[in-house]
TIMI-2910 file (N, C-alpha, C, CB; in pm, 1 decimal, decimal comma, always signed):
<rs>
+----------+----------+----------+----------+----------+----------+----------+----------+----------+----------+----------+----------+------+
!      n_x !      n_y !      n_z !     ca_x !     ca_y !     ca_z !      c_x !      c_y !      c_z !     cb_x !     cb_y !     cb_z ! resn !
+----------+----------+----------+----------+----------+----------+----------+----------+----------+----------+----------+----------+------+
!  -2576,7 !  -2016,6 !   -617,7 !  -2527,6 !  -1950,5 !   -737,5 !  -2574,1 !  -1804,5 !   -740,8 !  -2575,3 !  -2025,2 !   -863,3 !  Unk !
!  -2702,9 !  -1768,4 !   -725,5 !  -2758,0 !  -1646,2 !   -678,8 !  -2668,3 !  -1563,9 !   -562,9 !  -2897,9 !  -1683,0 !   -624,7 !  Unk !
!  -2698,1 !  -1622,2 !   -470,3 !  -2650,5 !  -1587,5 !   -397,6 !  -2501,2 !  -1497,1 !   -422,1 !  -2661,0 !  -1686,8 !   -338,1 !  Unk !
!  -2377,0 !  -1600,1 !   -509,9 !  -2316,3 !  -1535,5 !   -517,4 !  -2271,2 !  -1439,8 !   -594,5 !  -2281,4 !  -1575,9 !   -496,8 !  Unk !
!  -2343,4 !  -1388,8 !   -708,2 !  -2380,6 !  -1308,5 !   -829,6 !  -2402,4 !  -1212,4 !   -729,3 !  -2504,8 !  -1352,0 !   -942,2 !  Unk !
!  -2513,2 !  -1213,9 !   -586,6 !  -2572,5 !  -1131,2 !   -549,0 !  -2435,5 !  -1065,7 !   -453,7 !  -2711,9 !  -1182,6 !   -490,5 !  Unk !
!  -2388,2 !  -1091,6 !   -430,3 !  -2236,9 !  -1077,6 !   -355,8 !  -2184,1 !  -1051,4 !   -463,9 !  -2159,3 !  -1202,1 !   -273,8 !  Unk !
!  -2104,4 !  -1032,9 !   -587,6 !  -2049,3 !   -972,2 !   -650,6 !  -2110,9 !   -870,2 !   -705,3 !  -2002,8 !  -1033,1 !   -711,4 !  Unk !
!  -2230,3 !   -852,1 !   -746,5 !  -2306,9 !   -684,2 !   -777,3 !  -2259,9 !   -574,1 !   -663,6 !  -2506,8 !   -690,8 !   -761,2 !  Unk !
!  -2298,9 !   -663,0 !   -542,9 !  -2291,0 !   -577,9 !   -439,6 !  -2104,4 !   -503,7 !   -421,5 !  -2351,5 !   -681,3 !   -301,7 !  Unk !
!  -2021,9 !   -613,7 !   -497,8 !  -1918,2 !   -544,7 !   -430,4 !  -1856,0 !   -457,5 !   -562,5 !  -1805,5 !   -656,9 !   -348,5 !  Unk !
!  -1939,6 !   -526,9 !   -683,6 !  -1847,8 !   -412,1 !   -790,6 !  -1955,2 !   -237,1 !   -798,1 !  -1841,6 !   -512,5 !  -1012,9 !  Unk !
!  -2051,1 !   -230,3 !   -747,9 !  -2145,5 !   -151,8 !   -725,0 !  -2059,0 !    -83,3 !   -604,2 !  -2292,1 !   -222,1 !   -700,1 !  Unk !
!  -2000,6 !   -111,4 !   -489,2 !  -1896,3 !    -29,8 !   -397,8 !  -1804,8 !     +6,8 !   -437,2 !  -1848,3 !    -76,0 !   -303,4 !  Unk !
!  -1708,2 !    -61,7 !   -557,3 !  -1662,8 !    -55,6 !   -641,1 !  -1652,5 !    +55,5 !   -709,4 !  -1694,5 !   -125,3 !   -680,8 !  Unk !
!  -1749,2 !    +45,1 !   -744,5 !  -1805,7 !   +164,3 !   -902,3 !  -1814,1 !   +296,6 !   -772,1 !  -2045,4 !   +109,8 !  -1024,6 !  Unk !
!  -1871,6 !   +333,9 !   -653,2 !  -1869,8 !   +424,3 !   -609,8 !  -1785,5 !   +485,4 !   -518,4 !  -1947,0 !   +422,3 !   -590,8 !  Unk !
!  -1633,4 !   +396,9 !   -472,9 !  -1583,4 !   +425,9 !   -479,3 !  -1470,7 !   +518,0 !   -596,2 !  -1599,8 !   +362,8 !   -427,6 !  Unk !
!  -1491,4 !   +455,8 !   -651,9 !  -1399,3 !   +540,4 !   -808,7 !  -1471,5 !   +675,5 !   -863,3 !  -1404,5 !   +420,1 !   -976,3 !  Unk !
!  -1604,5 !   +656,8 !   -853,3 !  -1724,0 !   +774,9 !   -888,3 !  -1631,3 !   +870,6 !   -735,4 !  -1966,8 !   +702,7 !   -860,3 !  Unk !
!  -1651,6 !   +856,5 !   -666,9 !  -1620,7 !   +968,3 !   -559,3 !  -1474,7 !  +1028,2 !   -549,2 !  -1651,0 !   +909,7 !   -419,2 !  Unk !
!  -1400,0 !   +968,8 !   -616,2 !  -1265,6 !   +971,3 !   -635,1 !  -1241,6 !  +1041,9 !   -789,4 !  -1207,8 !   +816,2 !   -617,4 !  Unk !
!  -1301,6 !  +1031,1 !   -855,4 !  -1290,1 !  +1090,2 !   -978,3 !  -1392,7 !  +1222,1 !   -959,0 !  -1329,3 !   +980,2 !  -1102,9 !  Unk !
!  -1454,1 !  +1242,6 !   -885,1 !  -1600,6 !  +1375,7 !   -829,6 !  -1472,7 !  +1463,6 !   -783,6 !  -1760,4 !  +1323,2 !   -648,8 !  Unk !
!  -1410,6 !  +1377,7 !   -673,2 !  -1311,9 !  +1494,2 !   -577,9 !  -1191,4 !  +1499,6 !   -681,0 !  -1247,9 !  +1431,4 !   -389,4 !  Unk !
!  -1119,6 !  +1462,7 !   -746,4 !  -1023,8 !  +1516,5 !   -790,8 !  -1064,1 !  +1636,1 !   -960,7 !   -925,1 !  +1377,0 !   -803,6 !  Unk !
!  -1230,8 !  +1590,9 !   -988,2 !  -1247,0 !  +1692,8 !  -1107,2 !  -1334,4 !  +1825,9 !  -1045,2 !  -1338,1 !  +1612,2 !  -1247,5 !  Unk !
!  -1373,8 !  +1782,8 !   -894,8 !  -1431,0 !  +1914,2 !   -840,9 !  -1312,1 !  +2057,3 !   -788,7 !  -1522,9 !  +1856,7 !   -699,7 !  Unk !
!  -1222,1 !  +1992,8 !   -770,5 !  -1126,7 !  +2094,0 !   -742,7 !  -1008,9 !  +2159,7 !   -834,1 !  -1071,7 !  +2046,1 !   -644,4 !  Unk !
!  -1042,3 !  +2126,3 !   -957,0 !  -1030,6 !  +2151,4 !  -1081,7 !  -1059,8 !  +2253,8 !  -1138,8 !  -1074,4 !  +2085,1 !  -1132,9 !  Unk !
!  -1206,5 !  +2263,2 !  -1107,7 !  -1294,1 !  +2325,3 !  -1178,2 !  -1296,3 !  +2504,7 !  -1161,5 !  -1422,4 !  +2254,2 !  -1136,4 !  Unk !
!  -1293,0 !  +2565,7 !  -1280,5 !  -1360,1 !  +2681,1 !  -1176,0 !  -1376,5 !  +2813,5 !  -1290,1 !  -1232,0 !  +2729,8 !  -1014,3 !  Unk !
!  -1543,3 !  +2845,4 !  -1302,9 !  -1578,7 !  +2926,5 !  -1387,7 !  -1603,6 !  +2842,6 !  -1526,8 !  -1478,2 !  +3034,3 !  -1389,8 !  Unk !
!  -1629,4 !  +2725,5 !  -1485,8 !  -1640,1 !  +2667,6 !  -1653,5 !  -1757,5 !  +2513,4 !  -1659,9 !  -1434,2 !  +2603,9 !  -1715,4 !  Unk !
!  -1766,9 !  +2466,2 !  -1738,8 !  -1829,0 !  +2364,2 !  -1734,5 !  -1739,5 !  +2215,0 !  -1773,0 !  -1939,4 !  +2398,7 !  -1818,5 !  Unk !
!  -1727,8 !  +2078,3 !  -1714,9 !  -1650,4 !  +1997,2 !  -1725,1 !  -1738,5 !  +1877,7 !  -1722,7 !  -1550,5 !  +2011,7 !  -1636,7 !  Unk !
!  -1716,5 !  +1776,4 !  -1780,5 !  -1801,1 !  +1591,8 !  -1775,4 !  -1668,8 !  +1534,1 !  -1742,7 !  -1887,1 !  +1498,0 !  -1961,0 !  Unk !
!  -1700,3 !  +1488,9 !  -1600,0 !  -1532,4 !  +1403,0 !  -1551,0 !  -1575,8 !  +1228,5 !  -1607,9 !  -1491,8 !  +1405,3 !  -1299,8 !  Unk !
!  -1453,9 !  +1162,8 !  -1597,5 !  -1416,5 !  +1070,0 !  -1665,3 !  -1562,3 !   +928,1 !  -1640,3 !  -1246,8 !  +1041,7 !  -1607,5 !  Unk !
!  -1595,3 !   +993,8 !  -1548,6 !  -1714,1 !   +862,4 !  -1513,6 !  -1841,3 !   +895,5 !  -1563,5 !  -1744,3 !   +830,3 !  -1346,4 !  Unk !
!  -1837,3 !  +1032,3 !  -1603,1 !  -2031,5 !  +1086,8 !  -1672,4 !  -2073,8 !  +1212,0 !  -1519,6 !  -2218,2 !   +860,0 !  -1666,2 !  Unk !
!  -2001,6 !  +1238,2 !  -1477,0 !  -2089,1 !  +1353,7 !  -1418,6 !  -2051,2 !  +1509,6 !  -1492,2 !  -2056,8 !  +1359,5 !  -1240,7 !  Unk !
!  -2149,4 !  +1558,6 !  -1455,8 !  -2156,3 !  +1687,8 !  -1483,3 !  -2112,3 !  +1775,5 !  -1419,2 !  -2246,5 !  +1718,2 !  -1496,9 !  Unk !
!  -2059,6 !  +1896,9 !  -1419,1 !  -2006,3 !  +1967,1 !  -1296,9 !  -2028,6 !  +2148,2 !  -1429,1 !  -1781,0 !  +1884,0 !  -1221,3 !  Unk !
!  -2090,6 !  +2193,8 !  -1359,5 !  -2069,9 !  +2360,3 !  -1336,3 !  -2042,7 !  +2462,7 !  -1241,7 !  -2150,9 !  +2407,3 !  -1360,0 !  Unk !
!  -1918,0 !  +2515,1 !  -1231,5 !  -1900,1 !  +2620,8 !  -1168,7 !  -1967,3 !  +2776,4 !  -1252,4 !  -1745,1 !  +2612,6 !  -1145,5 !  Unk !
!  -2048,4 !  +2784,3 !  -1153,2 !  -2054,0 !  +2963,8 !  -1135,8 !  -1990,2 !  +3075,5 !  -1108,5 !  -2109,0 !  +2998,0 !  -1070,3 !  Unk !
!  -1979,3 !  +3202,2 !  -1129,2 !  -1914,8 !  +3254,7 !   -952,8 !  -2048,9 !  +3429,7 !   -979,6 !  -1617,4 !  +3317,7 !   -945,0 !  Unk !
!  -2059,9 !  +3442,5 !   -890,3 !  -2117,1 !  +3572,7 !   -917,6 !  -2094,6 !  +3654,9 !   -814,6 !  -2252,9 !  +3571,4 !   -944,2 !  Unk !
!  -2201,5 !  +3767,8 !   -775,8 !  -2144,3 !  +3835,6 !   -647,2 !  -2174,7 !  +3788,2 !   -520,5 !  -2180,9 !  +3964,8 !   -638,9 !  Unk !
!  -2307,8 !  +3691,9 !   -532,6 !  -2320,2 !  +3637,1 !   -443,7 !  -2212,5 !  +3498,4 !   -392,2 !  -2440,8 !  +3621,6 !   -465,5 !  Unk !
!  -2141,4 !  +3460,0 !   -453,8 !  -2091,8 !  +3359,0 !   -418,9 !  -2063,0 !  +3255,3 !   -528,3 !  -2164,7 !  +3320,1 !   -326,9 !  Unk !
!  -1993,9 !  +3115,9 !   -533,2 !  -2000,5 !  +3009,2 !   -652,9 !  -2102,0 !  +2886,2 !   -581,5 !  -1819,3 !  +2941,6 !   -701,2 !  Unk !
!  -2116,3 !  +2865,8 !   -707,6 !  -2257,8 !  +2799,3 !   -697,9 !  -2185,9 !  +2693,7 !   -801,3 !  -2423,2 !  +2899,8 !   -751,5 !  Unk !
!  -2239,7 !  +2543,9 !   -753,7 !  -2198,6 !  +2449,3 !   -811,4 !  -2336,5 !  +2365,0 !   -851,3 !  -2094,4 !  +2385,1 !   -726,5 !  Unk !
!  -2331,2 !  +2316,7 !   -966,3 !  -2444,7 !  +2231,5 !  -1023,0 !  -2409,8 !  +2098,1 !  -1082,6 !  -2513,5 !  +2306,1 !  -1128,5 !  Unk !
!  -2472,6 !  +1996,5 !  -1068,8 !  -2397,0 !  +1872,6 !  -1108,7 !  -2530,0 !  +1819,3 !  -1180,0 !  -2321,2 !  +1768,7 !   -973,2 !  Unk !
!  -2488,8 !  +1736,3 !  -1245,8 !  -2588,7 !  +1614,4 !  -1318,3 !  -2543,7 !  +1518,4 !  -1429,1 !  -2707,8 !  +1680,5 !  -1387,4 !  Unk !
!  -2643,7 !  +1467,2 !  -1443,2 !  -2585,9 !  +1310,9 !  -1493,7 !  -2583,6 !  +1306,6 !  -1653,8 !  -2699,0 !  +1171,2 !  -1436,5 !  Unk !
!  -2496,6 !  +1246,6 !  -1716,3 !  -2500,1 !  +1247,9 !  -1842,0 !  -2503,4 !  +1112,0 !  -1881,8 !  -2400,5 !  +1320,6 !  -1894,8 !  Unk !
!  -2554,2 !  +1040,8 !  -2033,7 !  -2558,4 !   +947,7 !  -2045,5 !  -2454,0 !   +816,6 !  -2013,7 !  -2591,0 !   +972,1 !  -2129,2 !  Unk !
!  -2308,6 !   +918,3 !  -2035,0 !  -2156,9 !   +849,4 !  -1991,1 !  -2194,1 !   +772,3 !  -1887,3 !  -2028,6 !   +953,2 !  -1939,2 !  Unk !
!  -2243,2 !   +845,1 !  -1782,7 !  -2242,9 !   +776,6 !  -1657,4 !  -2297,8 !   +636,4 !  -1629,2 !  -2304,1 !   +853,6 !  -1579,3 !  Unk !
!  -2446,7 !   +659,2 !  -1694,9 !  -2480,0 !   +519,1 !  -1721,8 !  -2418,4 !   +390,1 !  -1775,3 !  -2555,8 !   +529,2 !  -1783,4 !  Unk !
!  -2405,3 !   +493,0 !  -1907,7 !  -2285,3 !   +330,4 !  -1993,8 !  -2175,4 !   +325,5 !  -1870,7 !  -2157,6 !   +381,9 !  -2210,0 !  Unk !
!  -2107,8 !   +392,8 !  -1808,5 !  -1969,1 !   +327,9 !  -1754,3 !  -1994,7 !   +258,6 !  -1647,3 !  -1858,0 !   +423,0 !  -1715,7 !  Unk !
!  -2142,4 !   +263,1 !  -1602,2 !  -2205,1 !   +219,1 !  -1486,4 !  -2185,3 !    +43,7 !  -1531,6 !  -2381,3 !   +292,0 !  -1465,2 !  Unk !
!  -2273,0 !    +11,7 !  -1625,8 !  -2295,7 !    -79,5 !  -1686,0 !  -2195,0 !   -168,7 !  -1743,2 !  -2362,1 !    -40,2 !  -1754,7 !  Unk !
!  -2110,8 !   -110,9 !  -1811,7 !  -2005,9 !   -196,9 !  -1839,8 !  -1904,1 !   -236,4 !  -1717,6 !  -1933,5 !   -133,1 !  -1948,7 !  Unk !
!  -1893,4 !   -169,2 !  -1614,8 !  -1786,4 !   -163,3 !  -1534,2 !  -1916,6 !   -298,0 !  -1477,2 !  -1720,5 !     +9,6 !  -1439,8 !  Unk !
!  -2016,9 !   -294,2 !  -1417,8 !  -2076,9 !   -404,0 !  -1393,0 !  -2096,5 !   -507,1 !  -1452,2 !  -2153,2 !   -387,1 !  -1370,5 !  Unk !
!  -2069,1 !   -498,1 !  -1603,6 !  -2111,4 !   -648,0 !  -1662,5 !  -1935,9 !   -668,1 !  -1672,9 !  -2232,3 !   -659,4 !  -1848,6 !  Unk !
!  -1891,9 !   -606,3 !  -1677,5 !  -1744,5 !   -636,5 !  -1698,1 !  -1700,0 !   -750,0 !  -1597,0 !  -1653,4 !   -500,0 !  -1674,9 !  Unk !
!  -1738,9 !   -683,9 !  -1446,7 !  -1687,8 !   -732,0 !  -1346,1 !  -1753,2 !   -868,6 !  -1317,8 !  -1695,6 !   -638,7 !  -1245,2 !  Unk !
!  -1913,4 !   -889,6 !  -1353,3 !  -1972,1 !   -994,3 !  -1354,8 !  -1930,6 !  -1084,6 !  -1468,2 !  -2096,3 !   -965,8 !  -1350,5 !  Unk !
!  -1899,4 !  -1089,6 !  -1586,4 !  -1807,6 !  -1152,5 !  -1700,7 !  -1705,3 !  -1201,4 !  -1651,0 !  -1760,0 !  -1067,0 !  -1803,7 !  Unk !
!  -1631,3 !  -1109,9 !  -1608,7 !  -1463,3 !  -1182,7 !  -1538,9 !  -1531,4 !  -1292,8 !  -1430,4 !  -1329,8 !  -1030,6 !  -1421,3 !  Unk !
!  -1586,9 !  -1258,3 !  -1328,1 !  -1605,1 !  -1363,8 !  -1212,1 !  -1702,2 !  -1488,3 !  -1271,7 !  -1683,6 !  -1284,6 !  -1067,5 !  Unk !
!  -1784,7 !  -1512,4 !  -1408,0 !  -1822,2 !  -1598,5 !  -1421,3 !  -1748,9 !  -1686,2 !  -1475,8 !  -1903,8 !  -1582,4 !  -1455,3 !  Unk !
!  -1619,4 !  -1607,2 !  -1549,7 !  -1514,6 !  -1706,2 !  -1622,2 !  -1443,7 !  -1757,2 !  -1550,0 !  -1430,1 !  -1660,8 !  -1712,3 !  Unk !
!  -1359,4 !  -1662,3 !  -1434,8 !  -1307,2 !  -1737,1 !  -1313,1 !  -1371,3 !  -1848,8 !  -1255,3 !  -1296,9 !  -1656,1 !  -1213,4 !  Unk !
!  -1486,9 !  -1824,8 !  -1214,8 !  -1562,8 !  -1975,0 !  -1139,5 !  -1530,7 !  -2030,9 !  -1255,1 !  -1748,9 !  -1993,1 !  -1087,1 !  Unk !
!  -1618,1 !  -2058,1 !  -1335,8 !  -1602,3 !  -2224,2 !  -1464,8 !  -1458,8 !  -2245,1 !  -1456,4 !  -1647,1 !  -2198,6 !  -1679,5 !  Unk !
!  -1314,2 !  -2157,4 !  -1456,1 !  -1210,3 !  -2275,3 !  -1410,7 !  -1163,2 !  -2279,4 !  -1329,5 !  -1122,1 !  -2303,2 !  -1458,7 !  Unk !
!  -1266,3 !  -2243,2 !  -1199,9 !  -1188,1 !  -2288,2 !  -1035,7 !  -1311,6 !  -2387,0 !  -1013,2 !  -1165,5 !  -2132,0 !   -877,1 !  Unk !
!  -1396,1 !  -2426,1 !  -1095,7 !  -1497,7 !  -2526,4 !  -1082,2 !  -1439,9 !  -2652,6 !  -1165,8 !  -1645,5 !  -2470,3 !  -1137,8 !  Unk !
!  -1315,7 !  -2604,5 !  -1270,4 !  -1295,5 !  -2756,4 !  -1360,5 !  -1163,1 !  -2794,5 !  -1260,5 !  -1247,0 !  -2740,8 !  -1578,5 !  Unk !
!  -1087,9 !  -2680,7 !  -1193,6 !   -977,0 !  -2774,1 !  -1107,5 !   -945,3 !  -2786,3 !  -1014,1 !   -886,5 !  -2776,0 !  -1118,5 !  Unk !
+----------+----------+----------+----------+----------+----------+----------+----------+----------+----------+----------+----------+------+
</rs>
């Protein structure tokens, strides 16, 4: 039973970072001269000065909660699925 809990963290956690990297690249090239929080909780600042643009990222609380729900979400659905591929 562990075991397979431990196999579904693992795959909604690849999951979750796939979509995190996919939502990074389509709000990083977006961006420019401003400050933005893309849809999953990151942070993103563009700079530009004479030296060059300078990019700064960090985490906002979003990120966490969507972390979390997208994990209990995914663990919720697969425990309801088993109980009725276990009653038939």
């Amino acid at each position: 039973m562990i075991q397979k809990y431990s196999k579904q963290f693992c795959y909604v956690n690849l999951f979750w970072v796939i979509i995190f990297l996919i939502d990074y690249g389509i709000e990083l090239f977006q961006v420019s001269n401003s400050e933005r929080i893309t849809m999953m909780g990151l942070f993103i600042k563009n700079t530009e000065n004479d030296n060059g643009i300078y990019t700064i990222f960090g985490m906002t609380p979003k990120l966490f909660m969507v972390y979390f729900i997208i994990v209990l979400g995914w663990l919720m659905i697969y425990a309801i699925f088993e109980k009725i591929w276990r009653k038939s």
